[in-house]
VMD Tcl script that draws the C-alpha trace (Angstrom):
set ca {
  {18.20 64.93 104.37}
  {20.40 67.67 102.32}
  {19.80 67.22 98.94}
  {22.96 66.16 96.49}
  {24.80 68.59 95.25}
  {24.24 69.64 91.10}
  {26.85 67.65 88.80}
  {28.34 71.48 87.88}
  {29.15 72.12 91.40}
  {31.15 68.87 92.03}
  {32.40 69.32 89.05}
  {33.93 72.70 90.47}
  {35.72 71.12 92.97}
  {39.81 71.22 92.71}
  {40.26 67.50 92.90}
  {37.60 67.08 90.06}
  {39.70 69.42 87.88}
  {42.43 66.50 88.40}
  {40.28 64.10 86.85}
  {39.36 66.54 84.12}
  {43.00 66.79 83.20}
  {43.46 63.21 83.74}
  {40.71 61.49 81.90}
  {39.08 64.15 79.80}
  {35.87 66.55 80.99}
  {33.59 63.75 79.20}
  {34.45 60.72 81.30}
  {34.27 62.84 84.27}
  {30.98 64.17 83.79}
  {30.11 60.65 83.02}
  {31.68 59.49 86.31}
  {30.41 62.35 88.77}
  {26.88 61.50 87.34}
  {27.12 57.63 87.73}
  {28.49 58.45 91.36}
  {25.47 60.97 92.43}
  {23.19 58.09 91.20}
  {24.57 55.57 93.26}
  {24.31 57.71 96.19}
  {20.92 58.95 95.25}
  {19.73 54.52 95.35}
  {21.35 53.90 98.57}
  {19.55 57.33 100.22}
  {22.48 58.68 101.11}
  {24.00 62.43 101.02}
  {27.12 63.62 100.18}
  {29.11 66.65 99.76}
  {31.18 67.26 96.77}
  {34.67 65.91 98.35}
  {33.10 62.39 98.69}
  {31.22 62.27 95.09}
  {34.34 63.33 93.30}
  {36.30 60.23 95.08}
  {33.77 57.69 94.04}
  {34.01 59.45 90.63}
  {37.78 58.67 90.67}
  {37.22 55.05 91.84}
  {34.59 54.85 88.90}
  {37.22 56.18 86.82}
  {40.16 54.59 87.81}
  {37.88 50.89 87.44}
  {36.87 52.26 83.82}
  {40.11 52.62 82.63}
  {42.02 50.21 83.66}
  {44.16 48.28 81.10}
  {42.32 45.02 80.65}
  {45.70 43.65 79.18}
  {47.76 43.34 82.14}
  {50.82 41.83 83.46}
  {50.44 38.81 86.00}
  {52.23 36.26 87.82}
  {51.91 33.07 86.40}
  {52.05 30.43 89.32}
  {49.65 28.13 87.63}
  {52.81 25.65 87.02}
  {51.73 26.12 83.55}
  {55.11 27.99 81.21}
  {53.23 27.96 78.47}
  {49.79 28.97 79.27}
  {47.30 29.34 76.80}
  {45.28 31.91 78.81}
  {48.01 34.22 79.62}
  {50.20 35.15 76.43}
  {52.06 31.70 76.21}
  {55.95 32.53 75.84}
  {57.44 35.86 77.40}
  {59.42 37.69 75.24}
  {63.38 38.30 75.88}
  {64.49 42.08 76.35}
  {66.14 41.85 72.57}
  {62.55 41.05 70.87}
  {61.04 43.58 73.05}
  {63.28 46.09 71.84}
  {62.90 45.06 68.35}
  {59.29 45.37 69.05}
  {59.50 49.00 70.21}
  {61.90 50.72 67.41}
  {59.23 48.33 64.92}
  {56.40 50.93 66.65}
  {57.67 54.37 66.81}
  {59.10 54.60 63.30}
  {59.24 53.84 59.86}
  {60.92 50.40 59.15}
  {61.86 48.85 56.22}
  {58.77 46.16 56.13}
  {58.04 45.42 52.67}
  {61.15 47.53 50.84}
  {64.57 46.49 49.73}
  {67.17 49.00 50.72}
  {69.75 47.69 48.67}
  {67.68 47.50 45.39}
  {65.54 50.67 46.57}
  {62.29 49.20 45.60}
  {59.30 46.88 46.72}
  {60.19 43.61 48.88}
  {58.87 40.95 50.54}
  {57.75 41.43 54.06}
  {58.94 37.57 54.85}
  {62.75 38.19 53.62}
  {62.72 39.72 57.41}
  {63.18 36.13 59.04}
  {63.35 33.42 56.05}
  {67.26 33.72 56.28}
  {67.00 32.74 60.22}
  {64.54 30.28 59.56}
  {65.90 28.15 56.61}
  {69.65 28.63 58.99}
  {67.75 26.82 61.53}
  {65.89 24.72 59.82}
  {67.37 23.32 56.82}
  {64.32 24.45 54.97}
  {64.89 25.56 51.45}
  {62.12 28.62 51.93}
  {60.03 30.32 54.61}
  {57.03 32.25 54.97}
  {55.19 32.83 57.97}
  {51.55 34.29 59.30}
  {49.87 35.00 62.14}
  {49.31 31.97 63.74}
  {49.97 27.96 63.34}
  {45.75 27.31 62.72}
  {46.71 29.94 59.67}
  {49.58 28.15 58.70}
  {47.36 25.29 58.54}
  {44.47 26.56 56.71}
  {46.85 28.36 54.40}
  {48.99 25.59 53.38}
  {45.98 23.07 52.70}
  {43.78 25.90 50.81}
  {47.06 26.26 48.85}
  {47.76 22.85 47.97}
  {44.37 20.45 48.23}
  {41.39 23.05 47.78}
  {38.54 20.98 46.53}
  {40.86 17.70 46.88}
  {41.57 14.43 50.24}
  {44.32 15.02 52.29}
  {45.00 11.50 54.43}
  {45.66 11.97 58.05}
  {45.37 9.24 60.56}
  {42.27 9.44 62.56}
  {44.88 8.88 66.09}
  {45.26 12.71 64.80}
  {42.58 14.69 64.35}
  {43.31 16.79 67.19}
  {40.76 19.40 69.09}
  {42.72 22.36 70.82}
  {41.60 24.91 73.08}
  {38.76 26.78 72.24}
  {37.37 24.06 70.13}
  {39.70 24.27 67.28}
  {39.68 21.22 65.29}
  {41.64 20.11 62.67}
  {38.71 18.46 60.50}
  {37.13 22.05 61.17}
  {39.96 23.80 59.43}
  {40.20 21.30 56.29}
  {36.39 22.34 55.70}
  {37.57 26.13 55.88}
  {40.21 25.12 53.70}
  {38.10 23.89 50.76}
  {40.08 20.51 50.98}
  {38.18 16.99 52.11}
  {38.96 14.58 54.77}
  {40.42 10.91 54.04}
  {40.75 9.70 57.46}
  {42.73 6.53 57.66}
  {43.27 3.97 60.28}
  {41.87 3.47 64.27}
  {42.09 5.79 66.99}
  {45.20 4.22 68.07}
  {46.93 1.99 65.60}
  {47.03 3.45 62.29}
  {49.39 1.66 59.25}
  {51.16 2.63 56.38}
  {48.84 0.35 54.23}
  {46.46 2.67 55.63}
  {47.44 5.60 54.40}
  {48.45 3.51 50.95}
  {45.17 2.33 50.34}
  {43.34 5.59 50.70}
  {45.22 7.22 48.13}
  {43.34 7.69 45.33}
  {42.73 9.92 41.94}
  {41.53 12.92 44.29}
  {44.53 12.59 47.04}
  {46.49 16.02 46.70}
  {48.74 15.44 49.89}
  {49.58 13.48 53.23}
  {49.45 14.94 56.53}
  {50.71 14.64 60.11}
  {49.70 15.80 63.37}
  {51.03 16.90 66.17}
  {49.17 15.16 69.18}
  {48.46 18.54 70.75}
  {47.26 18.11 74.52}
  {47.27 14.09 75.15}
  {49.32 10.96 73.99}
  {48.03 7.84 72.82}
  {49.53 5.41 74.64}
  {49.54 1.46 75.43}
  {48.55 -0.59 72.21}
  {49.50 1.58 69.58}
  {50.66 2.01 66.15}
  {52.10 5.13 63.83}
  {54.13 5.32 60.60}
  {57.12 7.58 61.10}
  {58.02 10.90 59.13}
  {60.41 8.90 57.01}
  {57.67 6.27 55.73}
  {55.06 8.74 55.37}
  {57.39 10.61 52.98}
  {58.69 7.43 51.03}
  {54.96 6.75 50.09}
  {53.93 10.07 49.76}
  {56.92 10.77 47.08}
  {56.69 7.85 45.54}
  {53.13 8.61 44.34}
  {53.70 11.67 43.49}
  {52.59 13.87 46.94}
  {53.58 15.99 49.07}
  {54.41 15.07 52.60}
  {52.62 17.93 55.24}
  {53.60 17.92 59.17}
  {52.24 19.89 61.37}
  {54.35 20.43 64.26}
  {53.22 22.22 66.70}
  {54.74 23.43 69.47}
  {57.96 24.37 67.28}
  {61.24 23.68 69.20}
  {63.94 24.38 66.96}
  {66.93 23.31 69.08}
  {67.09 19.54 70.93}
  {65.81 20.01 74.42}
  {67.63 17.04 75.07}
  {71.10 19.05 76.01}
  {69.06 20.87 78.79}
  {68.23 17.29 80.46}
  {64.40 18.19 78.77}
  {62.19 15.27 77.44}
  {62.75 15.63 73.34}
  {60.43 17.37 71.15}
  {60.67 16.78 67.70}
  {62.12 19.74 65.56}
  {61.73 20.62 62.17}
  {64.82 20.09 61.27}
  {64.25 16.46 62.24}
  {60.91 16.43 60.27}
  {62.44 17.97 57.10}
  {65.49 15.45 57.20}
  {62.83 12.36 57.62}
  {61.24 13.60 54.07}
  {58.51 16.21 54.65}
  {58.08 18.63 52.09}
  {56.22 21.06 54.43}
  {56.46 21.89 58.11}
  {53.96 24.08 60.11}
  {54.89 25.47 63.97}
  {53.85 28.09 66.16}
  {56.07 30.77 67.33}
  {55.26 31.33 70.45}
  {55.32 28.01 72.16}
  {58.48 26.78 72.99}
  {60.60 28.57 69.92}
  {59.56 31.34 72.81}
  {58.58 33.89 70.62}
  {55.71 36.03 69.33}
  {52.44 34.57 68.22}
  {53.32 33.10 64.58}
  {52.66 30.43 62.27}
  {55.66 29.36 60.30}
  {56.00 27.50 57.59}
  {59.27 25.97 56.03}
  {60.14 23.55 53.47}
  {59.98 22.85 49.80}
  {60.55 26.24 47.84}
  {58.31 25.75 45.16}
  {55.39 24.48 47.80}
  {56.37 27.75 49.51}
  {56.13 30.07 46.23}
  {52.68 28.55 45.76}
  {51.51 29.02 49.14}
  {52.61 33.10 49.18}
  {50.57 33.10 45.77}
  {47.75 31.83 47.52}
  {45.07 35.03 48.06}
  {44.66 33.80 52.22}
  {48.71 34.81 52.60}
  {47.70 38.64 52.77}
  {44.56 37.97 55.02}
  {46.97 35.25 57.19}
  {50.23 37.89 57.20}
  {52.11 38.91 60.11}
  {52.05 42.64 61.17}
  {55.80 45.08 61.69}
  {55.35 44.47 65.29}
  {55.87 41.06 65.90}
  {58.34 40.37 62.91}
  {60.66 42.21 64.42}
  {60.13 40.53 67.70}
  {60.28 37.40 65.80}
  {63.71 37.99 63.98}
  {65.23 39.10 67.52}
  {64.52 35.97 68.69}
  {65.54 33.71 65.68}
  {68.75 35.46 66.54}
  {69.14 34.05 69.65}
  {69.60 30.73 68.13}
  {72.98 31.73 66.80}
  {74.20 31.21 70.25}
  {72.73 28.01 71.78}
  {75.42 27.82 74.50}
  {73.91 30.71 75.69}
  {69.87 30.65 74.81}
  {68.71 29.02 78.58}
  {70.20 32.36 79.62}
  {68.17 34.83 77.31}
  {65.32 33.00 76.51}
  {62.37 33.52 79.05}
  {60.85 30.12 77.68}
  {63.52 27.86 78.54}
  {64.95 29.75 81.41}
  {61.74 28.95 83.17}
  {61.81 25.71 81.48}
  {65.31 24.39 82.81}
  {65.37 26.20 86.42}
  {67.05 24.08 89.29}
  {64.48 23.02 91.83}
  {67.33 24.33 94.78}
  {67.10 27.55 93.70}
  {62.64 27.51 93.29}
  {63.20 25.72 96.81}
  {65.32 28.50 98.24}
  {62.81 31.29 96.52}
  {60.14 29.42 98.74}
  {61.91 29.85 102.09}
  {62.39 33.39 101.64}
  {58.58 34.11 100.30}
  {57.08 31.54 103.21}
  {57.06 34.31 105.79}
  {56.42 37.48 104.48}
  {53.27 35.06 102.53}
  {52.14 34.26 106.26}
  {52.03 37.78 107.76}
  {50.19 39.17 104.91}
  {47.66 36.44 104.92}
  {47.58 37.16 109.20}
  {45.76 33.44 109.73}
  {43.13 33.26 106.88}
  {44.84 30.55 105.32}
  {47.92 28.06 106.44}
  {51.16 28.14 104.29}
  {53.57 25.89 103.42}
  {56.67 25.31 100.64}
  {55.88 21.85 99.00}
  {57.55 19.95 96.01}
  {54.93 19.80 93.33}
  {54.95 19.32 88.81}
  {55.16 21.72 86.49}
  {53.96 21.32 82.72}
  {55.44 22.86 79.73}
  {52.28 23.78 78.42}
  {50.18 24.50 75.32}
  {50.58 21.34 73.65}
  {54.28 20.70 74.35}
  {54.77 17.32 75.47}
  {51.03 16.57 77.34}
  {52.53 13.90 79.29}
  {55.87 15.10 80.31}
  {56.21 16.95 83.82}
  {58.63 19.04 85.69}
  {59.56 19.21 89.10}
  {58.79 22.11 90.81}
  {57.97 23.95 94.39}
  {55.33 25.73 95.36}
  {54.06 28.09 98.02}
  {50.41 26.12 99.14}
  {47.37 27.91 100.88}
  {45.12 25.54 102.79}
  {42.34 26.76 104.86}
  {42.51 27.39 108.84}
  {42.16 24.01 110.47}
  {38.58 23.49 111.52}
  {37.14 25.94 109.36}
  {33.90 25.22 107.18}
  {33.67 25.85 103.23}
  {37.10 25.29 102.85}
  {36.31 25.28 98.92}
  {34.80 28.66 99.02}
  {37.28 29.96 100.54}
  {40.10 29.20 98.64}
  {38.14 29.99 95.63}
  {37.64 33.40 97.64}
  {41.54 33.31 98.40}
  {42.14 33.10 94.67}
  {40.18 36.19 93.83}
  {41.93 38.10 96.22}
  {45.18 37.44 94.90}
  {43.77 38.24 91.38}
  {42.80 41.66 92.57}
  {46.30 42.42 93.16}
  {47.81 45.44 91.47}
  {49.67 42.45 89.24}
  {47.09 39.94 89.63}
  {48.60 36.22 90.80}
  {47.72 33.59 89.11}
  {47.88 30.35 90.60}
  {45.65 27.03 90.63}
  {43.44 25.16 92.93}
  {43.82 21.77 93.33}
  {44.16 18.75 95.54}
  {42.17 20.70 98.61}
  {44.88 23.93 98.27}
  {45.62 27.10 96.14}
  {49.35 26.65 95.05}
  {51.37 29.17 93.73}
  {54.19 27.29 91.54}
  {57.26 29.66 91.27}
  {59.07 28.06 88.35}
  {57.65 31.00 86.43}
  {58.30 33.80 89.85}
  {61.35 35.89 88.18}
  {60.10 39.17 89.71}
  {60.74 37.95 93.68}
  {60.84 41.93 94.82}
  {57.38 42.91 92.97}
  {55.71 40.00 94.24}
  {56.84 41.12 97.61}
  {56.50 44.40 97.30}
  {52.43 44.04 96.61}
  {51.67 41.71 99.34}
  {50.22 44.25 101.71}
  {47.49 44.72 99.44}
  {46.35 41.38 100.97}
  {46.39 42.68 104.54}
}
mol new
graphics top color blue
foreach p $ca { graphics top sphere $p radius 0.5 }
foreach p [lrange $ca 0 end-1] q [lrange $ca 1 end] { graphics top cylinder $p $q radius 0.2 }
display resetview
């Protein structure tokens, strides 16, 4: 057997010189010698031609952008996993000119001297609101922590124990009072909690009252709650502030779209809170943010609070942010420009229709590994956002050849395969089937286009 040629000598091939130009003469060497060793454990020769393309696969593998566009057929809009809400072509724009120059972050052109970084969106956000002052940080677990380190460090905060929420990734909210410095008064039964409650806990130590947004599931059947409004009666009348934590952050009633209602808020400020908390990028369908609106002296305390700076947002996604707080101007026309609630409010004719036209071209790439069909299926909103409320939707569904065996393992197989896509597609196994929900498919022709890669 020929021995393998010397890593100089492939390297002196013309097509390795590509690489060199392309990725730099250290990550080629690199690849050229993890190629000649993965010939030299399988025994094999090889000339130069044949080392320098497994270098380039090696390469090409190595580099890859792990952040990466995919479909997302899951029937999830808002998924957690995959970047939650997409960002409109104004915010993206905003994002870019934010990027490649200097901006004005943090410096008052008309006074010509130092300014606040959060005088970039509080305008939009008390307009939308009816917030007397804004501030915002990176995300709604940092709104959180900030506005309880800020206000009840070292003192009870009273939340119903129907409340005390775990999110994704194991984020819980008697986990973030600890961080926050502030203790616990949980009140009430898992699900019927009453004003008295939350009256008889108060004591010398209480600094505040709290809320929470149900993230993820709904108590239902035999329950109990106060609302916003008696929450803040008590809470003012002895002397406390009133703290909600939202959520998923609709600032516009989903209602006029023939949506199930989230509360806003505006709603939550009108009932009496003195603080609000909500995420950005959930169904307000921007960047990741935590917001914060309400009271302006709660506000001036919480950007005096040392955790603002660690907590702030960056250039980038402030000026995504303010694009789309500007969209709100126009509510007649936000199902239009918003990603989040196009997907949200598509017809199910025109998902249906998308179907028919994907069904066949589906089936020839697949050529008989698995059956397809168009089927009516749910959707959810996602991240949060009204656990119990679906959508109707259509999907494309892969079921295994009849009579075949492992028909798990292969759909699991199936998945992968569609993963590995240039734009990987997402979709979700269930029910004995892989289905592809295309309430979120707004890119018909590149889906298309990359289905021969399943051939």
């Amino acid at each position: 057997m020929s021995p393998l040629p010397a890593v100089h000598v492939v390297l002196g091939d013309a097509r390795a010189g590509a690489l060199v130009a392309l990725y730099g003469r250290d990550e080629t060497v690199a690849a050229v010698r993890e190629a000649l060793e993965a010939f030299r454990r399988q025994g094999r020769t090889a000339v130069a031609a044949a080392i320098v393309e497994a270098a380039a696969l090696w390469l090409e593998r190595r580099h890859r952008p792990r952040v990466r566009r995919v479909f997302n057929l899951t029937g999830t809009v808002l998924h957690t996993n995959l970047g939650r809400a997409q960002l409109p072509p104004e915010a993206v724009a905003a994002a870019t000119a934010a990027m490649t120059g200097a901006i004005a972050l943090e410096f008052d052109l008309d006074k010509g001297k130092r300014g606040d970084r959060d005088d970039l969106v509080e305008d939009w956000l008390c307009r939308l609101t009816g917030a007397e002052a804004a501030t915002v940080v990176n995300n709604n677990a940092g709104a959180v922590l900030l506005m309880l380190h800020a206000l009840a460090a070292r003192r009870e905060v009273v939340v119903s124990r129907g409340e005390l929420v775990e999110i994704g990734g194991a984020f819980r909210i008697p986990d973030v009072m600890a961080r926050a410095q502030c203790r616990l008064a949980e009140v009430g039964t898992t699900n019927r909690t009453h004003l008295r409650d939350f009256d008889e806990a108060i004591g010398p130590r209480t600094a505040a009252l709290m809320k929470v947004h149900t993230s993820n599931y709904a108590v239902v059947g035999f329950t109990a709650t106060p609302s916003e409004a008696e929450l803040a009666a008590l809470a003012h009348g002895r002397g406390l502030p009133f703290i909600v934590d939202l959520g998923a952050g609709s600032l516009v009633d989903m209602d006029r779209w023939g949506l199930p209602h989230e509360r806003t808020p505006r709603e939550a400020l009108a009932a009496g809170a003195d603080l609000v908390s909500f995420s950005g990028d959930k169904l307000l369908g921007g960047p990741q943010a935590g917001i914060i609106v309400g009271r302006r002296d709660l506000i001036a305390r919480i950007k005096k609070n040392p955790l603002k700076r660690a907590l702030r947002m960056d250039k980038i996604r402030l000026a995504a942010l303010e694009a789309v707080l500007k969209l709100y101007a126009d509510p007649d026309c936000l199902a239009e420009r918003l990603p989040t609630l196009r997907f949200l409010t598509r017809p199910e004719a025109e998902m249906a229709a998308q179907g028919q036209r994907l069904l066949p071209a589906l089936a020839q790439a697949l050529d008989g590994r698995a059956r397809v069909g168009l089927e009516a299926c749910k959707s959810q909103i996602g991240s949060g956002a009204l656990p119990v409320d679906l959508l109707p939707s259509w999907a494309l569904v892969l079921r295994p050849p009849s009579g075949s065996r492992g028909g798990g393992r292969a759909l699991e197989a199936l998945a992968a395969v569609l993963r590995g896509l240039p734009e990987p597609v997402v979709g979700r196994v269930h029910d004995g089937a892989l289905w592809l929900d295309l309430r979120c498919l707004d890119d018909e022709a590149g889906f298309v286009a990359q289905l021969g890669g399943l051939r």
